[in-house]
C-alpha positions as a Python dict, from the first residue, in 0.01 Angstrom:
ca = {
    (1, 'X'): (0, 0, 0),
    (2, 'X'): (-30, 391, 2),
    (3, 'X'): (-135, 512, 338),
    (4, 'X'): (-478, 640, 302),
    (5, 'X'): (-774, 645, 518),
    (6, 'X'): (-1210, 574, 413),
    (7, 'X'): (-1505, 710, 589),
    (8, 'X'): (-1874, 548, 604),
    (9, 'X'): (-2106, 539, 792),
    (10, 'X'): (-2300, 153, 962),
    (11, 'X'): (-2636, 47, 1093),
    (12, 'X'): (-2832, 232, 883),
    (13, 'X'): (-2650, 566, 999),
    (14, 'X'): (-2590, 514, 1332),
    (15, 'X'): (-2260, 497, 1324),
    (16, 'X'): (-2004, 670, 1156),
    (17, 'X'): (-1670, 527, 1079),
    (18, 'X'): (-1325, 536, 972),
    (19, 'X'): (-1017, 397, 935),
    (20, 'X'): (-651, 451, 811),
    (21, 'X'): (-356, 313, 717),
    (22, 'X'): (-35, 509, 785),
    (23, 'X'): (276, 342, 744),
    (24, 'X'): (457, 572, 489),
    (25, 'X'): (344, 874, 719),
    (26, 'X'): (470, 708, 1023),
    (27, 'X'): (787, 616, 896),
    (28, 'X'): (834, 978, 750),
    (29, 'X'): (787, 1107, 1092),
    (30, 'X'): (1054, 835, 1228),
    (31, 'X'): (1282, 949, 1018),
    (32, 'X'): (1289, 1291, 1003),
    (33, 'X'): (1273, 1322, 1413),
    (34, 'X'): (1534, 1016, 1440),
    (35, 'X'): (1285, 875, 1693),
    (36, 'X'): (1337, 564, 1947),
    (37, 'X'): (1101, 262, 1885),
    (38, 'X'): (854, 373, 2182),
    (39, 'X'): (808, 694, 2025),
    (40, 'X'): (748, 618, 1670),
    (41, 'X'): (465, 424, 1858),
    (42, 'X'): (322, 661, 2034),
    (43, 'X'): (392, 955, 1800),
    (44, 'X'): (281, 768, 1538),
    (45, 'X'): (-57, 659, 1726),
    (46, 'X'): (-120, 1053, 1747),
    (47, 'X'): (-55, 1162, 1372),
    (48, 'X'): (-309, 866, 1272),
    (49, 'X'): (-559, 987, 1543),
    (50, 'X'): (-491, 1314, 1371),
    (51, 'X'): (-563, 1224, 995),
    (52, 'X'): (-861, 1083, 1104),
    (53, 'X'): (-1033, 1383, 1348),
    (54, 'X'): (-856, 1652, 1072),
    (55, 'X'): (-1090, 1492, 812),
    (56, 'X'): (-1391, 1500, 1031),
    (57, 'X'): (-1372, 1883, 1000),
    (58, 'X'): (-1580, 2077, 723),
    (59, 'X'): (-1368, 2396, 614),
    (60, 'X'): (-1066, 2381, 375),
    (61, 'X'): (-868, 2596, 572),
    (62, 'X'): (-962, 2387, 926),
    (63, 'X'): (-683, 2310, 1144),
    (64, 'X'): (-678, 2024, 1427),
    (65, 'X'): (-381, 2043, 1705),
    (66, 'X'): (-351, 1743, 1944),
    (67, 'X'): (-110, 1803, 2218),
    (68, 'X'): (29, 1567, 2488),
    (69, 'X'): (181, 1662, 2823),
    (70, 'X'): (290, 1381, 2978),
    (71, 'X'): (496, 1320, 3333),
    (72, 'X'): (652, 1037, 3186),
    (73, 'X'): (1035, 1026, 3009),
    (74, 'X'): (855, 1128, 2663),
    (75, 'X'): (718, 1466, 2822),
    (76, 'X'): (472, 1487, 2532),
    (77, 'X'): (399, 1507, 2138),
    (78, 'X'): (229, 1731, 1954),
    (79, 'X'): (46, 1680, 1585),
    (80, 'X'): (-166, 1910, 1330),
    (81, 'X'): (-380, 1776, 1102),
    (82, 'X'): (-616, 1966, 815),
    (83, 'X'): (-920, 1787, 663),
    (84, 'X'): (-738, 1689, 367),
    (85, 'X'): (-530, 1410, 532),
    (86, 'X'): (-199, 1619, 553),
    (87, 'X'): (-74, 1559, 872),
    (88, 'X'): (269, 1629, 1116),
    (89, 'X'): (431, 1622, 1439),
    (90, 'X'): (710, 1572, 1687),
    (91, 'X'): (791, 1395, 2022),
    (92, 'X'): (947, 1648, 2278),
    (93, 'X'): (1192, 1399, 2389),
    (94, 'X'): (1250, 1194, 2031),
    (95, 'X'): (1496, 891, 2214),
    (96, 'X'): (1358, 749, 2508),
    (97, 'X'): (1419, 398, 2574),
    (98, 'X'): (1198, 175, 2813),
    (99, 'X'): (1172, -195, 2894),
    (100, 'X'): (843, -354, 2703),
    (101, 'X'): (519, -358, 2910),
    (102, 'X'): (368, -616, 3085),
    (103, 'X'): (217, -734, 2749),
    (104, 'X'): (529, -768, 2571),
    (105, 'X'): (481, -437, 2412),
    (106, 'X'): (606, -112, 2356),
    (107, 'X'): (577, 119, 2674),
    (108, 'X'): (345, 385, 2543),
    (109, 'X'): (223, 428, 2844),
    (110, 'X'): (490, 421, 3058),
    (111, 'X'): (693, 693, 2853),
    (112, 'X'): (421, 941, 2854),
    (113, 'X'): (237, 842, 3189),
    (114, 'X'): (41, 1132, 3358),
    (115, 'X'): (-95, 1441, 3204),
    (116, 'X'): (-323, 1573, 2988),
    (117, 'X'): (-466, 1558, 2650),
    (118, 'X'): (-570, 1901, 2451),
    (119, 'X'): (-765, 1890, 2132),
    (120, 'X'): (-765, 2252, 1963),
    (121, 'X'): (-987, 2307, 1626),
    (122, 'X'): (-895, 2611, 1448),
    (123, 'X'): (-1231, 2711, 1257),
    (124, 'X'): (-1148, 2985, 1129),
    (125, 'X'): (-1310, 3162, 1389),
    (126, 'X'): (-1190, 3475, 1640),
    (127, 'X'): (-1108, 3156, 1904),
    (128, 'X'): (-1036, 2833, 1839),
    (129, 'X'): (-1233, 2562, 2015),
    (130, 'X'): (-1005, 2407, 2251),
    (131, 'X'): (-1088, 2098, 2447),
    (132, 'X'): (-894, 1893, 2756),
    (133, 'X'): (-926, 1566, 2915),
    (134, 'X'): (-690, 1408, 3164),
    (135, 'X'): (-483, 1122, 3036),
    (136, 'X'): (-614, 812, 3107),
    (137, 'X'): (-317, 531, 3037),
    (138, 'X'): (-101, 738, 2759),
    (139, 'X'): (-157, 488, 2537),
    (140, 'X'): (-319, 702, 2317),
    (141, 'X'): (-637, 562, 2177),
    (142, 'X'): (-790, 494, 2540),
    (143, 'X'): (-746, 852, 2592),
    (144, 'X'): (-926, 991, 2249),
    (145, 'X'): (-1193, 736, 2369),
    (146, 'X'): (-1207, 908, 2701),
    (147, 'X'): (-1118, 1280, 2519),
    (148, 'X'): (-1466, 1157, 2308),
    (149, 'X'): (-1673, 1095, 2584),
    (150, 'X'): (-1593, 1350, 2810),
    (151, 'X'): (-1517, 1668, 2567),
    (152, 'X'): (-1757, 1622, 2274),
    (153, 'X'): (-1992, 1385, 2450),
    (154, 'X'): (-1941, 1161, 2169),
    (155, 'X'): (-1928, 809, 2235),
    (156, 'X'): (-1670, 663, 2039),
    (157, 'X'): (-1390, 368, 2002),
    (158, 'X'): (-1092, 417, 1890),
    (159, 'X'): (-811, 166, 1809),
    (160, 'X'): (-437, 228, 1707),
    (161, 'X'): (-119, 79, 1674),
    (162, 'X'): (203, 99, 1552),
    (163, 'X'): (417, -207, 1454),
    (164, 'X'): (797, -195, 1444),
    (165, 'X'): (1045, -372, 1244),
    (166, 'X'): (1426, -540, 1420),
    (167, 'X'): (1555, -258, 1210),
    (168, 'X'): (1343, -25, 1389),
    (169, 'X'): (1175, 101, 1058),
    (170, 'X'): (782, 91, 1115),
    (171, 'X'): (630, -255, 943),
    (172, 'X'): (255, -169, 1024),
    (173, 'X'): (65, 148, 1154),
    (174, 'X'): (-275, 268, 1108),
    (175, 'X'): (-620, 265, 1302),
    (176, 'X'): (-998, 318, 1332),
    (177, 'X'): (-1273, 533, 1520),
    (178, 'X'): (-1640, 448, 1533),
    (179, 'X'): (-1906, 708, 1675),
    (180, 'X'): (-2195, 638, 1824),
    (181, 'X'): (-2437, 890, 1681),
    (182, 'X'): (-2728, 1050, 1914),
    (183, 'X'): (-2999, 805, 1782),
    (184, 'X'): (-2843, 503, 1856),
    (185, 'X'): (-3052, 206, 1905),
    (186, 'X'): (-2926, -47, 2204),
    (187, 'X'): (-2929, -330, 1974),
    (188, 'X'): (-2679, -143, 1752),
    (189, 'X'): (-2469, -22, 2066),
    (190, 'X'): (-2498, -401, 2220),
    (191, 'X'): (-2370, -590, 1860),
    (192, 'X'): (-2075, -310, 1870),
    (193, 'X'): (-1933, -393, 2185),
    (194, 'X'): (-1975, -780, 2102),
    (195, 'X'): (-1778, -731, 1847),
    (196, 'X'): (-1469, -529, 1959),
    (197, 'X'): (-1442, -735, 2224),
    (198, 'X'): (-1348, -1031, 1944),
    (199, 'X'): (-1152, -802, 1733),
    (200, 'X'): (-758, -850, 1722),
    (201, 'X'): (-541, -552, 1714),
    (202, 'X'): (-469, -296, 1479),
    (203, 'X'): (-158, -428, 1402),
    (204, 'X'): (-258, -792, 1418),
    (205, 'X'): (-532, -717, 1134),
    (206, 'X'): (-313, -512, 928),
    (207, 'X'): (-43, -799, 913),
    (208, 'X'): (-318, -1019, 818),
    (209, 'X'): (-349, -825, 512),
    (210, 'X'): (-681, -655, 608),
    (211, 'X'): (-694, -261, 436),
    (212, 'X'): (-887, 19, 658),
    (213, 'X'): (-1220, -125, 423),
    (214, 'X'): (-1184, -464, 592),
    (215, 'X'): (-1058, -374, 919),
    (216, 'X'): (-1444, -173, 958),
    (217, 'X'): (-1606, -471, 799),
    (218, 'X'): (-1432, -681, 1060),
    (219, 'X'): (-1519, -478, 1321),
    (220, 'X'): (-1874, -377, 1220),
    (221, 'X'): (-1967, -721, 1120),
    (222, 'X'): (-2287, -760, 1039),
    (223, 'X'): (-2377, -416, 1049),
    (224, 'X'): (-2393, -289, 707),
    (225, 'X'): (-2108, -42, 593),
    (226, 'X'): (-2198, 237, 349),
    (227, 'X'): (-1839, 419, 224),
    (228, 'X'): (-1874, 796, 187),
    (229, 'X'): (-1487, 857, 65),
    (230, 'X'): (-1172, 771, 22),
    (231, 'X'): (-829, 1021, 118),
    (232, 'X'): (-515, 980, 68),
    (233, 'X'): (-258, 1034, 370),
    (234, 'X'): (36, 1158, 388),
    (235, 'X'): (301, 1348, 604),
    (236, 'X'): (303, 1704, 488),
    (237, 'X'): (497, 2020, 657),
    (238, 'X'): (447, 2328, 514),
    (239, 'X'): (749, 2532, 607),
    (240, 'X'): (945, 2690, 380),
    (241, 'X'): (1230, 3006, 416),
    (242, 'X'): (967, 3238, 388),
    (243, 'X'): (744, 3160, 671),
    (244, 'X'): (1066, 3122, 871),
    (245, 'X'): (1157, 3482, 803),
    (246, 'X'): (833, 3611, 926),
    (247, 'X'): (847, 3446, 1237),
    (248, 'X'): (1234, 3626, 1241),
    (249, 'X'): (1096, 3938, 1144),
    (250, 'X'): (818, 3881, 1448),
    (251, 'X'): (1069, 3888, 1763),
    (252, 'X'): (1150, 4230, 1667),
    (253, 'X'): (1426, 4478, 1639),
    (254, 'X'): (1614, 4425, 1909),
    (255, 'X'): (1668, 4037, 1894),
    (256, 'X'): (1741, 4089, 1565),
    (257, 'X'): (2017, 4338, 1639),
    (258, 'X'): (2176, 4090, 1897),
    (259, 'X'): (2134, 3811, 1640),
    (260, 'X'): (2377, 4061, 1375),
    (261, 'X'): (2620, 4194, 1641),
    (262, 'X'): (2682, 3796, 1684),
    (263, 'X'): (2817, 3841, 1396),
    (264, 'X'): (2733, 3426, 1328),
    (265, 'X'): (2489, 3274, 1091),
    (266, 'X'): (2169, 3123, 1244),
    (267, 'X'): (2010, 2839, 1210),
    (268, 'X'): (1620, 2745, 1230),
    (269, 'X'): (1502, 2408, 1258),
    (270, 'X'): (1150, 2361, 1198),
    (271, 'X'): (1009, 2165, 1540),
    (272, 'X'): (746, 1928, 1264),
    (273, 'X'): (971, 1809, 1005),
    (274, 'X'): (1322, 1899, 1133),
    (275, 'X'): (1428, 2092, 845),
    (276, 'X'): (1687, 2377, 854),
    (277, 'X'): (1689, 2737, 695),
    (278, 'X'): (1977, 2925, 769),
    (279, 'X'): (2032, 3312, 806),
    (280, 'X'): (2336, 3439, 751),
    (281, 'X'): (2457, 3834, 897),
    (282, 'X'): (2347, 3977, 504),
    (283, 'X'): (2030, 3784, 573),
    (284, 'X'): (1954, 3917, 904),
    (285, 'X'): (2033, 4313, 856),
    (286, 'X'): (1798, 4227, 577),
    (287, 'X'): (1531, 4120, 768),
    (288, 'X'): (1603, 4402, 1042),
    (289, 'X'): (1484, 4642, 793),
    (290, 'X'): (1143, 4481, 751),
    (291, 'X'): (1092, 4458, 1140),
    (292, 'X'): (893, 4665, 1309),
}
């Protein structure tokens, strides 16, 4: 199955919903960062989060940043996400290894621990709208709940998980958020909470075979789902040489110079994807000339 995510709304408006499945993007993440089972978890947790709040944005050139700084051994991730479903990130400490929680699962929590949550929309605008909430477990999706409540007065739910293989190759990942919208009726808010409480996980329902449609209809059972769209998903840097020389070209003159009189060809690693671009001495005088 592609990765993809739908949106709809439920109860005759009252909600709105989505949900994603992101196992390709996940595992391109994994891969490219070389990450330990724990943080494929929780980064992966955080790029679907991110799909899912990128496409609640309006404007093709939107941005969404979710950051993580946690006190635990993972320090933190950070993802971006525009309202098309492209979507990357990184762990600041990719290999951490931790004994499973008292569940019998990965640690997400434990390897993030402490810290705090920042949600940054780039509209476009002279300032981007920047929001922060205290972590609540580092698990991730208890903390968007919380970021929801608190930040953008929103009440919401949000589930995610990430399910590994032995191989440590990611076997499952996606997730869901429903919003409460300001005219909801009790009844509606009372059958919602009935029925997450019955729900299995993420992961459970996507091993059962369930796609984002029926993990909603599972969870908003018997509250009549209306789809607005369907988006494909997908791990997407877009870095290339050239944006990597203007950032070069933007530390100026004299770092530049240093760089040169090195007399060594450097290397630039992209923090999202890991790629490199390399400079060599030619490369660099070049660029000293277009610095300012």
């Amino acid at each position: 199955m592609r990765d993809y995510m739908v949106r709809g709304t439920a109860a005759n408006t009252q909600l709105r919903v989505f949900a994603a499945t992101t196992r390709e993007t996940v595992e391109m993440a994994r891969s490219a960062h070389n990450t330990s089972p724990v943080m494929t978890a929780a980064l992966g947790r955080l790029l679907t989060a991110g799909a899912m709040m990128g496409s609640m944005m309006k404007g093709e050139e939107d941005i969404l940043t979710l950051q993580i700084r946690g006190e635990g051994p993972g320090k933190g991730l950070t993802v971006t996400a525009d309202s098309h479903g492209n979507v990357k990130g990184y762990a600041l400490v990719p290999q951490v290894i931790l004994p499973a929680n008292e569940k019998g699962k990965l640690d997400v929590g434990g390897a993030l621990m402490g810290g705090v949550l920042s949600v940054i929309k780039d509209l476009g605008m002279k300032e981007p709208y920047a929001g922060q909430t205290a972590l609540q477990t580092g698990e991730i999706a208890e903390d968007l709940t919380y970021y929801f409540a608190v930040s953008e007065q929103t009440p919401s739910s949000v589930g995610l998980g990430v399910l590994m293989e032995k191989n440590n190759t990611v076997r499952q990942a996606g997730g869901f958020i429903i919003q409460l919208m300001p005219f909801a009726e009790d009844a509606v808010i009372e059958k919602l909470e009935q029925n997450l409480q019955r729900i299995k996980s993420v992961t459970t329902m996507l091993e059962e075979g369930l796609t984002p449609e029926g993990i909603l209809e599972t969870v908003l059972e018997g509250m009549d789902v209306e789809w607005t769209d369907t988006l494909p998903v997908q791990f997407h840097c877009n870095c290339s040489k050239e944006r990597v020389e203007k950032a070069l070209v933007s530390i100026g003159k004299k770092e530049l110079t240093d760089m040169i009189a090195e007399g060594k060809p450097v290397e630039v690693k992209c923090h999202f994807c890991n790629r490199s671009y390399e400079f060599g001495v030619a490369d660099l005088k070049s660029l000293l000339e277009r610095a300012e």
